[in-house]
The first five atom37 places (N, CA, C, CB, O) and aatype in JSON, in Angstrom:
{
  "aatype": [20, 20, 20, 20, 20, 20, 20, 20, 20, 20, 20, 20, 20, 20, 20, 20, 20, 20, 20, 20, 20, 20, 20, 20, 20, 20, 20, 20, 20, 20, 20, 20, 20, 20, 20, 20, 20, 20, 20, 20, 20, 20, 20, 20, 20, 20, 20, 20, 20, 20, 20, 20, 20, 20, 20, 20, 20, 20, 20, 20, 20, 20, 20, 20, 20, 20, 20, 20, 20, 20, 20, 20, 20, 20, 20, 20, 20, 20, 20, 20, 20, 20, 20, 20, 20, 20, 20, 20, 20, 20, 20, 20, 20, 20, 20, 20, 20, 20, 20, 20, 20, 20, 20, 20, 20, 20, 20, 20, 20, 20, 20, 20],
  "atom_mask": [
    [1, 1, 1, 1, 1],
    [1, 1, 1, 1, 1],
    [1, 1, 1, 1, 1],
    [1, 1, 1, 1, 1],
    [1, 1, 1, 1, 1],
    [1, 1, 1, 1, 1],
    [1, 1, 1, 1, 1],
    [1, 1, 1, 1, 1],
    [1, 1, 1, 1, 1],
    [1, 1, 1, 1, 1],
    [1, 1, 1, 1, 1],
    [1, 1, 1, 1, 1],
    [1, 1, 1, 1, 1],
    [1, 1, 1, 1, 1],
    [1, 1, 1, 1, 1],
    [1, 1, 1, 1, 1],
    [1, 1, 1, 1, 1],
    [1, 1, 1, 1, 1],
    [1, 1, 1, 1, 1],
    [1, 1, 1, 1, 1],
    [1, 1, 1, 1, 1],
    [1, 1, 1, 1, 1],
    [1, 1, 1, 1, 1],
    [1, 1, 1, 1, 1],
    [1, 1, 1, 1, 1],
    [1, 1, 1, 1, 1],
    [1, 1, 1, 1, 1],
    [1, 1, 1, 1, 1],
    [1, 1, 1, 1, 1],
    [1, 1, 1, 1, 1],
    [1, 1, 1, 1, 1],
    [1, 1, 1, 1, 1],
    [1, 1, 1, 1, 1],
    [1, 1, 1, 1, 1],
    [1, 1, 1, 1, 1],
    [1, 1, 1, 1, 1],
    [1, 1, 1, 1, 1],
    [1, 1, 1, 1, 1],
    [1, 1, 1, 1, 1],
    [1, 1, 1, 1, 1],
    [1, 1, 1, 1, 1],
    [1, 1, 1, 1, 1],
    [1, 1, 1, 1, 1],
    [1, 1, 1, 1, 1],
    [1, 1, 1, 1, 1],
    [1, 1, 1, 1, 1],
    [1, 1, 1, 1, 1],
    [1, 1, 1, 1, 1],
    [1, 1, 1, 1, 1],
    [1, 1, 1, 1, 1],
    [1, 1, 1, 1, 1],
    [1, 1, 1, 1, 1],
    [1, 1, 1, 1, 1],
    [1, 1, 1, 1, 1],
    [1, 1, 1, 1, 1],
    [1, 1, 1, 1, 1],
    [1, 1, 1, 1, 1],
    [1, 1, 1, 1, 1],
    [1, 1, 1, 1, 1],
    [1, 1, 1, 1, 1],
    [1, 1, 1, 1, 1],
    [1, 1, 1, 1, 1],
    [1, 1, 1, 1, 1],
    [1, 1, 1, 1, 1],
    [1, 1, 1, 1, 1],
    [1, 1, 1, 1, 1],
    [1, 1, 1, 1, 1],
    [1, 1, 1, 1, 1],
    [1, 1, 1, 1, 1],
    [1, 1, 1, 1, 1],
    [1, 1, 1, 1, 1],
    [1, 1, 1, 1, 1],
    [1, 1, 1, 1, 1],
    [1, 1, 1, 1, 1],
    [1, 1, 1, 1, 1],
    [1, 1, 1, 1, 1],
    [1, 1, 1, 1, 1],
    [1, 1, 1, 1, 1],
    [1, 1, 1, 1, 1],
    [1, 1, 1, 1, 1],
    [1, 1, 1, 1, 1],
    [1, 1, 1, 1, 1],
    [1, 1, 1, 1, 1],
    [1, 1, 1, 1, 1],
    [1, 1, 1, 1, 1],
    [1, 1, 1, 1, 1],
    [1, 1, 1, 1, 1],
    [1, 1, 1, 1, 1],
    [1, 1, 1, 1, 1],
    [1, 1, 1, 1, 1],
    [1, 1, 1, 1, 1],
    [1, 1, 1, 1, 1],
    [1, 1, 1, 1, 1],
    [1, 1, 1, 1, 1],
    [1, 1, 1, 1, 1],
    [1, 1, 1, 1, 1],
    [1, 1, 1, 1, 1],
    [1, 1, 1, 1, 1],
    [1, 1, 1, 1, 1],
    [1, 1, 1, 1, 1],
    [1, 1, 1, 1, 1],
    [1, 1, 1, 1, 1],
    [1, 1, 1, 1, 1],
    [1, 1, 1, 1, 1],
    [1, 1, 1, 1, 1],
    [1, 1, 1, 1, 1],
    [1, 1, 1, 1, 1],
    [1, 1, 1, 1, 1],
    [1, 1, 1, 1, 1],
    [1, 1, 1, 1, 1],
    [1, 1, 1, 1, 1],
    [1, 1, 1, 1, 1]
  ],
  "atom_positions": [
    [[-25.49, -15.49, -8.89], [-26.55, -14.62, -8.44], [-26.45, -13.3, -9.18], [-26.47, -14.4, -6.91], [-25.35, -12.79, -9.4]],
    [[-27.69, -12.68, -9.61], [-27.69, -11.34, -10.36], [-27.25, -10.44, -9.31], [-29.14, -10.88, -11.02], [-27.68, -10.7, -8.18]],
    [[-26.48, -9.43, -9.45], [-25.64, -8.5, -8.6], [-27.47, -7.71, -8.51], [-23.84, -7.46, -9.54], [-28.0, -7.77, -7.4]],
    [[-28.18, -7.14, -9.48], [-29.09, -6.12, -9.18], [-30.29, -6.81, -8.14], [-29.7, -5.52, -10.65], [-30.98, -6.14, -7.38]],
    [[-30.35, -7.97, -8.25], [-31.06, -8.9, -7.24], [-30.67, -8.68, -5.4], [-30.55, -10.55, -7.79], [-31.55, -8.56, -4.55]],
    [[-29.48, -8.67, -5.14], [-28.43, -8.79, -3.77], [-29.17, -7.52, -3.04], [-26.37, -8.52, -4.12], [-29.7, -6.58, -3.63]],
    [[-29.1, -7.63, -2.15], [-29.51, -6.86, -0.79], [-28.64, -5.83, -0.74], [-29.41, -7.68, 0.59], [-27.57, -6.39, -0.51]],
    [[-28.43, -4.55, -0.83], [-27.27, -3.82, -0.44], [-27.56, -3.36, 0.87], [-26.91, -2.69, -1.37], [-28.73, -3.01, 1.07]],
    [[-26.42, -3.25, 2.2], [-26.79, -2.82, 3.12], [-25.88, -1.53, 3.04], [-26.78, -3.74, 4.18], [-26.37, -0.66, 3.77]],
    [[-24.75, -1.11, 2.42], [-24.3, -0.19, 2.21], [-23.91, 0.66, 1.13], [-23.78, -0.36, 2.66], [-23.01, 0.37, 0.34]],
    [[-24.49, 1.56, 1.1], [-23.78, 2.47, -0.01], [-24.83, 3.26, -1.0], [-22.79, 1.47, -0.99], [-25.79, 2.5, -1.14]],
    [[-25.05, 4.43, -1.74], [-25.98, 5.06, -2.39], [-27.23, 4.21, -2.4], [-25.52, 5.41, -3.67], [-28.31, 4.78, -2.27]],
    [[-27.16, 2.73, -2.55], [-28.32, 2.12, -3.06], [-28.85, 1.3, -2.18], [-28.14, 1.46, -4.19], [-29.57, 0.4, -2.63]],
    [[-28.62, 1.41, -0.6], [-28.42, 0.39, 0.39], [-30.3, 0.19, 0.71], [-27.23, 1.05, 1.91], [-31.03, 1.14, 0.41]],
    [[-30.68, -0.58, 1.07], [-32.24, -1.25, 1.06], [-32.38, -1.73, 2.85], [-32.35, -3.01, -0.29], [-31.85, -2.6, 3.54]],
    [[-33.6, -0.4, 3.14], [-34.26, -1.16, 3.97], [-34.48, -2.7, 4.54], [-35.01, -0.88, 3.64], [-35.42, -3.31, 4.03]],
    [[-33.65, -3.43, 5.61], [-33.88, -4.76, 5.75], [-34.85, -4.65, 6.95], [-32.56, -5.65, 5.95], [-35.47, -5.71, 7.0]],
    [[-35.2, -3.89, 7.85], [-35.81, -3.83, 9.2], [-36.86, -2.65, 8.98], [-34.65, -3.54, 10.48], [-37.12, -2.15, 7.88]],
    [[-37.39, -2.3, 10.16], [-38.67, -1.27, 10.04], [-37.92, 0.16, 10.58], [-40.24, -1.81, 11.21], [-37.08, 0.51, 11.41]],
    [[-38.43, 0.51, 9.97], [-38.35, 2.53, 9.65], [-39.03, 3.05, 10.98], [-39.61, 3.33, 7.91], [-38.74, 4.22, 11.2]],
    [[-39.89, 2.46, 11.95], [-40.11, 2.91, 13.2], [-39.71, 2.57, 15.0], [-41.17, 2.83, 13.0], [-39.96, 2.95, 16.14]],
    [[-38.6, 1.17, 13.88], [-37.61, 0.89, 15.37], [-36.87, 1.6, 14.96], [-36.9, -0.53, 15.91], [-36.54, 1.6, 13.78]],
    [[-36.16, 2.81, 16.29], [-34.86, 3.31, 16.22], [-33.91, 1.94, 16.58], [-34.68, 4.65, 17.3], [-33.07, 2.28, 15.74]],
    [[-33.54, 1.12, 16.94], [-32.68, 0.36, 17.14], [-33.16, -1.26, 17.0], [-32.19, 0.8, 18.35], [-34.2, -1.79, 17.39]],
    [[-32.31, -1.67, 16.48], [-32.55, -3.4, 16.08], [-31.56, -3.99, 16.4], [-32.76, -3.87, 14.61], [-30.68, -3.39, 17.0]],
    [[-31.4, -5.67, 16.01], [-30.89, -6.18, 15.84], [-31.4, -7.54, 14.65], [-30.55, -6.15, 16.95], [-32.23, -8.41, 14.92]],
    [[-30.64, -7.4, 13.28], [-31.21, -8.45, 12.57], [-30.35, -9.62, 12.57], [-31.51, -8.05, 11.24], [-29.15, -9.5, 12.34]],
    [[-30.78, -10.51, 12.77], [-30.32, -11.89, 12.72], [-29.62, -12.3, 11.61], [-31.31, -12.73, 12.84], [-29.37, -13.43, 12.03]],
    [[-29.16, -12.28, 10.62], [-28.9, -12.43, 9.26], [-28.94, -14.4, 9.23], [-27.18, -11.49, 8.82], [-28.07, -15.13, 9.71]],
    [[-30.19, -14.86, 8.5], [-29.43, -16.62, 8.15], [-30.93, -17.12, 8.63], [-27.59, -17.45, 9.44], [-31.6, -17.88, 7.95]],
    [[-31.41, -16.51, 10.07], [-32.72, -16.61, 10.3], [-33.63, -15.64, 10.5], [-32.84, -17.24, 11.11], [-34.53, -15.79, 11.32]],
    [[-33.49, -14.57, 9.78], [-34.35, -13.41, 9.54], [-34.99, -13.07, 10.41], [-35.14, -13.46, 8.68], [-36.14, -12.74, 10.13]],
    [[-34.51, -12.97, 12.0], [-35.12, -12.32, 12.86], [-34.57, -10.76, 13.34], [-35.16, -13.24, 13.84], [-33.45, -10.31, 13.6]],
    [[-35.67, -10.28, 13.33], [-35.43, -9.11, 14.01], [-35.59, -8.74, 15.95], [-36.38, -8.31, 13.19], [-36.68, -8.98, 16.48]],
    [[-34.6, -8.24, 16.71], [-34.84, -7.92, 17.97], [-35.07, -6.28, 17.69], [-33.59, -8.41, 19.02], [-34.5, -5.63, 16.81]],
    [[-35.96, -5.82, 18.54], [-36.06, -4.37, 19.09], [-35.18, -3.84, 19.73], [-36.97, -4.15, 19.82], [-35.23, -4.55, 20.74]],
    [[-34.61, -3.31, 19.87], [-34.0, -2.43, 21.42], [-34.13, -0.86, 21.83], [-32.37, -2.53, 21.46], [-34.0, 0.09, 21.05]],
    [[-34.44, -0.77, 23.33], [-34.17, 0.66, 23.02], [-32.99, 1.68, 22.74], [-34.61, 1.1, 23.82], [-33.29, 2.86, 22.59]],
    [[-31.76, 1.33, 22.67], [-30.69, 2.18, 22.41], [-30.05, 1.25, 21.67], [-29.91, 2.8, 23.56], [-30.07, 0.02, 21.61]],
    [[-29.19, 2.53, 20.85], [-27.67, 1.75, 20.51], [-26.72, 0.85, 21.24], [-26.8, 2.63, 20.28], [-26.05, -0.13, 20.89]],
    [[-26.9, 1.54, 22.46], [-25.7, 0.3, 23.27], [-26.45, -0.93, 23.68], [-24.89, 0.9, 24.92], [-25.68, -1.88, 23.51]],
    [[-27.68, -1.37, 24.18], [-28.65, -2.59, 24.1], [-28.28, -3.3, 22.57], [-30.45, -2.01, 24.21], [-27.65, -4.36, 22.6]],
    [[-28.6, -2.84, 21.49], [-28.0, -3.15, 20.24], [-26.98, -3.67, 20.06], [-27.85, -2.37, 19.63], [-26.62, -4.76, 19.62]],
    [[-26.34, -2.44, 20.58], [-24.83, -3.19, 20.11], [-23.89, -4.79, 20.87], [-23.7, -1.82, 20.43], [-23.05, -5.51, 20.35]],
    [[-24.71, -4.87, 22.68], [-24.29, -5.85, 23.02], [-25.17, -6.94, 22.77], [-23.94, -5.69, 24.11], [-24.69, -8.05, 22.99]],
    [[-26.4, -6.87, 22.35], [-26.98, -8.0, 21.93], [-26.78, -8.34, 20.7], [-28.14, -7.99, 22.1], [-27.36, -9.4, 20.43]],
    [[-25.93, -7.7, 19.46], [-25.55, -8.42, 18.51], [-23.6, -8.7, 18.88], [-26.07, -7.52, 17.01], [-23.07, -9.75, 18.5]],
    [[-23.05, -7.98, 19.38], [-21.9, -8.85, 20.17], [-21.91, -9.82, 20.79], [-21.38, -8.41, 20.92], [-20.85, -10.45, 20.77]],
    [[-23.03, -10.4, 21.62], [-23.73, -11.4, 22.27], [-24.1, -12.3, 20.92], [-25.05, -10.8, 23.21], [-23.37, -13.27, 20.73]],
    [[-24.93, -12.11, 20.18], [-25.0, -13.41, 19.15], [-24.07, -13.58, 18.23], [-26.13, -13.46, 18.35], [-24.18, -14.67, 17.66]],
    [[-22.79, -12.59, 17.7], [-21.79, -12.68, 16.88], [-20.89, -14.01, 18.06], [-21.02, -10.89, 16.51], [-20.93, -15.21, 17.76]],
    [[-20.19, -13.56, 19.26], [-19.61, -14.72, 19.49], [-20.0, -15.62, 19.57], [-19.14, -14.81, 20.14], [-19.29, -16.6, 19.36]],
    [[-21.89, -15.81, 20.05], [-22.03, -17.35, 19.81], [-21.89, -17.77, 18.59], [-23.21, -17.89, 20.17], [-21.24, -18.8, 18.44]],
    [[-22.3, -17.29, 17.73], [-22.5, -17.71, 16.32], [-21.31, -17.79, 15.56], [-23.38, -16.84, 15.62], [-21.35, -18.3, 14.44]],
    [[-19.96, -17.24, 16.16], [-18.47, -17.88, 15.75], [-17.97, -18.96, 16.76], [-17.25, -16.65, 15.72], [-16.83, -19.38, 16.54]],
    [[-18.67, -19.5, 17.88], [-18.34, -20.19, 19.07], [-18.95, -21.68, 18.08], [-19.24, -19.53, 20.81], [-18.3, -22.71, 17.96]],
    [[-20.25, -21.46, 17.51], [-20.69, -22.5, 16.89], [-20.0, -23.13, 15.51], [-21.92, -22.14, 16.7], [-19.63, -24.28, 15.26]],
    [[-19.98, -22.15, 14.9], [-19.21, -22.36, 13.7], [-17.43, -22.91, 14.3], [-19.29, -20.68, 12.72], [-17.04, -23.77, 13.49]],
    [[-16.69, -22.74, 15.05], [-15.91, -23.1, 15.53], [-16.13, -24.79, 16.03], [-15.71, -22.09, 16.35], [-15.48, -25.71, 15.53]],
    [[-16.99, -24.94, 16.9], [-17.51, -26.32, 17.2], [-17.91, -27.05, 16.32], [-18.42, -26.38, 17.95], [-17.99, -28.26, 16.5]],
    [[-18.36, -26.27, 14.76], [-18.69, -27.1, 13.71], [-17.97, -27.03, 12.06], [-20.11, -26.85, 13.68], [-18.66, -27.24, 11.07]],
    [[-17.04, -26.83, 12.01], [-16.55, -26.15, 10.79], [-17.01, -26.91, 9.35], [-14.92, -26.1, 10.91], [-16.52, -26.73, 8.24]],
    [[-17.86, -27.62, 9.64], [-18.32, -28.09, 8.21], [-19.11, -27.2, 7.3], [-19.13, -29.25, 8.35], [-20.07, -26.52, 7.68]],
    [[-18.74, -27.25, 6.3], [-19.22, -26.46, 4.62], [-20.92, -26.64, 5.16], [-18.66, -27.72, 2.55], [-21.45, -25.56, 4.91]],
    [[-21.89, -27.53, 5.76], [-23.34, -27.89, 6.05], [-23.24, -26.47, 7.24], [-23.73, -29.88, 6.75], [-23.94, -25.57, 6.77]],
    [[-22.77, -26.16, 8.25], [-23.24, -25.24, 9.26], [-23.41, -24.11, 8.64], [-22.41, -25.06, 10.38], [-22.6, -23.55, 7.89]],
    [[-24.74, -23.66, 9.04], [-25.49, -22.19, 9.06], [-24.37, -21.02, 9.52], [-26.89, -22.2, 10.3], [-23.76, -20.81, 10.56]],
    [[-24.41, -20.6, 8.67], [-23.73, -19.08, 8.81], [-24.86, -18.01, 8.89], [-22.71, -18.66, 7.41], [-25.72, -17.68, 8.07]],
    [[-24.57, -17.54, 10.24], [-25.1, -16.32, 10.74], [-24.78, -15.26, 11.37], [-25.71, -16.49, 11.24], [-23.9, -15.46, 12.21]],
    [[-25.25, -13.94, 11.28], [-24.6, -13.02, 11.67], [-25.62, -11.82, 12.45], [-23.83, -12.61, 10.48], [-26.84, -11.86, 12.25]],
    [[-25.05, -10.85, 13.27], [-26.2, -9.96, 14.4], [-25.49, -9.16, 13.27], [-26.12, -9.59, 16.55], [-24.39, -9.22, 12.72]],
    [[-26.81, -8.25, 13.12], [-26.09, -6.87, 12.33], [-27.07, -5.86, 12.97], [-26.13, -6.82, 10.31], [-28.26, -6.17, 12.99]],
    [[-26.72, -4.8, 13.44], [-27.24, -3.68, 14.33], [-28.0, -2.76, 12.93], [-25.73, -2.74, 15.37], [-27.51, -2.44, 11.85]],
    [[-29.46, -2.5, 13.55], [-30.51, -1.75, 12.27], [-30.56, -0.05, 13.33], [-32.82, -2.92, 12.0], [-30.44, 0.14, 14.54]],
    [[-30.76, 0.84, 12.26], [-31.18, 1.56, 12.8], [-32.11, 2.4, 12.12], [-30.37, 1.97, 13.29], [-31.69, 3.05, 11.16]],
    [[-33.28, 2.5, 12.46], [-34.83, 2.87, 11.89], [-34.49, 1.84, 10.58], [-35.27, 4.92, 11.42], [-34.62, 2.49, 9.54]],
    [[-34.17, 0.73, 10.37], [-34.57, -0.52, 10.04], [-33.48, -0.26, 8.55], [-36.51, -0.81, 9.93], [-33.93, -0.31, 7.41]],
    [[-32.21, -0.02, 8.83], [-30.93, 0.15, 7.75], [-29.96, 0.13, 8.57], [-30.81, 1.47, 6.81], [-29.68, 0.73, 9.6]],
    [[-29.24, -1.02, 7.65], [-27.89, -1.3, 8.93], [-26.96, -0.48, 9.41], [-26.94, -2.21, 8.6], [-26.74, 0.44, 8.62]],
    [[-26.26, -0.43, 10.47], [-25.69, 0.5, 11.19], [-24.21, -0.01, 11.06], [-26.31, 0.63, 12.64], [-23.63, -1.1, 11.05]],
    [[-23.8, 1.67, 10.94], [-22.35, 1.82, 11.18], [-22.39, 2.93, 11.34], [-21.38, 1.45, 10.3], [-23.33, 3.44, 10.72]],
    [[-21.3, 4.22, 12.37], [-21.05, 5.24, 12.86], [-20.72, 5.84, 11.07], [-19.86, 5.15, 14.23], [-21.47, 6.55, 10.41]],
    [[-19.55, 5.34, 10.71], [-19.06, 5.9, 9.59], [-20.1, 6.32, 8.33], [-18.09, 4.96, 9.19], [-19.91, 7.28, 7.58]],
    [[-21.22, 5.39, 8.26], [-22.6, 5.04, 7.38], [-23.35, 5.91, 7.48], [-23.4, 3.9, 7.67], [-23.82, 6.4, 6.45]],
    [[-23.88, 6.59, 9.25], [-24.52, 7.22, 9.71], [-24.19, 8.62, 9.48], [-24.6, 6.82, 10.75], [-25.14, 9.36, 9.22]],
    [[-22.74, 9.25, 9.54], [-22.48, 10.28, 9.36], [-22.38, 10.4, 7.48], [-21.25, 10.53, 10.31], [-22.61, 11.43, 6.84]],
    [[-22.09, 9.41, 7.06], [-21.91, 9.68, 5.49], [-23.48, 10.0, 4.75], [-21.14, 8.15, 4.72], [-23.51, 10.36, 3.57]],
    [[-24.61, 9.85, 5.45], [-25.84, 10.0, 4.94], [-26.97, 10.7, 6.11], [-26.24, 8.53, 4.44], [-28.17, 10.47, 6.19]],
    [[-25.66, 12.12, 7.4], [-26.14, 13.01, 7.68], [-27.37, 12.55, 8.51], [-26.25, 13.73, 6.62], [-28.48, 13.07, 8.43]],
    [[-27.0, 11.43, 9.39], [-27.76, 10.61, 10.47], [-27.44, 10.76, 11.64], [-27.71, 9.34, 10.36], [-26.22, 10.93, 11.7]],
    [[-27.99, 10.8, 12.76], [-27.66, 10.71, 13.88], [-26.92, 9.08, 14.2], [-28.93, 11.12, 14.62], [-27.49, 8.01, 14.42]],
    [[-25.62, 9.35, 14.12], [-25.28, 7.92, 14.94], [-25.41, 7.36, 16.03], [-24.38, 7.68, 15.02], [-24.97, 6.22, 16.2]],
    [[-25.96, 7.98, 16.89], [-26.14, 7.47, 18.27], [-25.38, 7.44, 19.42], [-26.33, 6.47, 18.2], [-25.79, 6.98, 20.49]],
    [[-24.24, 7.94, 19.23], [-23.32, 8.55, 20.09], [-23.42, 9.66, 20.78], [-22.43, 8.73, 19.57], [-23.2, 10.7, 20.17]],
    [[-23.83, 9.75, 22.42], [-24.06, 10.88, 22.73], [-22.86, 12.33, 22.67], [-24.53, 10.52, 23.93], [-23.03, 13.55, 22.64]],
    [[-21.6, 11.43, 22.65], [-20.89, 11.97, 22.36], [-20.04, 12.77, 21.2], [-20.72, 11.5, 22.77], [-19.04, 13.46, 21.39]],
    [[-20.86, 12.42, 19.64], [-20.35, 12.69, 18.74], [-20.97, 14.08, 18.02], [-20.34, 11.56, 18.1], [-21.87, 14.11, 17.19]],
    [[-20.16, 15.34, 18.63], [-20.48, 16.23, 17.87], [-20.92, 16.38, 16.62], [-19.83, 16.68, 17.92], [-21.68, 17.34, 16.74]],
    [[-20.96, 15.93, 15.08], [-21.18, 16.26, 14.41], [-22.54, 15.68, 14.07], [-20.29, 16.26, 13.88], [-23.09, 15.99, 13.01]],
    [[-23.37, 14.45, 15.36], [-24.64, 14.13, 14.83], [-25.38, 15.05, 16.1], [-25.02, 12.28, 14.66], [-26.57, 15.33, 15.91]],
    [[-25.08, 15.28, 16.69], [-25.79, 16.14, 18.18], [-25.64, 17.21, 18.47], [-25.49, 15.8, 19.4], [-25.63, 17.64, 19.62]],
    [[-25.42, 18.18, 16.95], [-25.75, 19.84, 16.92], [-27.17, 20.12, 16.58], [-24.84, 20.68, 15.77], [-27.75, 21.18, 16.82]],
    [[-27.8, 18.84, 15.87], [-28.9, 19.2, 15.45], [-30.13, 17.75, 16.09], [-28.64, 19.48, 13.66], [-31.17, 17.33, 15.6]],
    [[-29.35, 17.33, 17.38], [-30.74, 16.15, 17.9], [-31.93, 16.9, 18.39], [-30.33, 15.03, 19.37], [-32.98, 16.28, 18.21]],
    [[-32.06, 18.04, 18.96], [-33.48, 18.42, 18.93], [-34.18, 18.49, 17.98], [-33.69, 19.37, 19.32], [-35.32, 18.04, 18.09]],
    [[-33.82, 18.98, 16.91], [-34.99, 18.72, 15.63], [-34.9, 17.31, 15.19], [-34.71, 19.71, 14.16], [-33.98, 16.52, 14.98]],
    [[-36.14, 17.3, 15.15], [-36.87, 15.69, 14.54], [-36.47, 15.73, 12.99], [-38.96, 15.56, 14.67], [-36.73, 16.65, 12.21]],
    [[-35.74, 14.47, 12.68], [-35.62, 14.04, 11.54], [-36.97, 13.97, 10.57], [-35.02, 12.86, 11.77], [-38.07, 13.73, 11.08]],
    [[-36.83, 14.21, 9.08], [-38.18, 13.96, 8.7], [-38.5, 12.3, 8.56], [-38.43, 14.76, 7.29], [-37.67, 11.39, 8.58]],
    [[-39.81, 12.22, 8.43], [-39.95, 10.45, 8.3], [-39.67, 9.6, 7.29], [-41.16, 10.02, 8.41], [-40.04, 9.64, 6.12]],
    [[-38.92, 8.76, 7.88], [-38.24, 7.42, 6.97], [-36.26, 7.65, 7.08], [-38.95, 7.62, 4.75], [-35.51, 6.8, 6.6]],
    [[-35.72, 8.98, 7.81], [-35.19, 9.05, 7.83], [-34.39, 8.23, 9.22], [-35.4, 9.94, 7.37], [-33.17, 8.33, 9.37]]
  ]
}
């Protein structure tokens, strides 16, 4: 596979996989679905919720033929990680994390 072809979900060059007007997702990775949610923590247990099934299955099936799939948490439709979020000056979603919730009253500009 051409490396400039590949999806990046992290790093300077990382690509939109979900929509820019859900604050919170969940993408399916294998069957390209997207869930809505309203928060991070809805997010985060509904892709903890399809990660163990989806190692519960692969466990019940270990053949090279089973679908590999994975929940990966979007946020305004770019995958999420706390560490990701603060490295590109995002609100991570932690009500608790000072360094994204000095500035949550002002509105991000759009696409951000």
């Amino acid at each position: 596979m051409n490396t400039s072809t590949r999806t990046r979900l992290f790093g300077p060059d990382r690509q939109r996989v979900g929509y820019a007007e859900q604050e919170w997702a969940v993408w399916i990775l294998g069957i390209d679905d997207i869930h809505p949610h309203d928060s991070l923590a809805e997010a985060l247990e509904d892709a903890a919720a399809h990660n163990a099934c989806f190692a519960d299955l692969r466990l019940q099936d270990p053949s090279q033929y089973t679908p590999v799939l994975h929940a990966v948490v979007l946020h305004h439709g770019y995958a999420w990680n706390r560490a990701v979020e603060h490295q590109h000056s995002t609100d991570c979603g932690h009500p608790d994390c000072i360094p994204c919730s000095f500035d949550r009253a002002v509105p991000k500009a759009a696409g951000q």
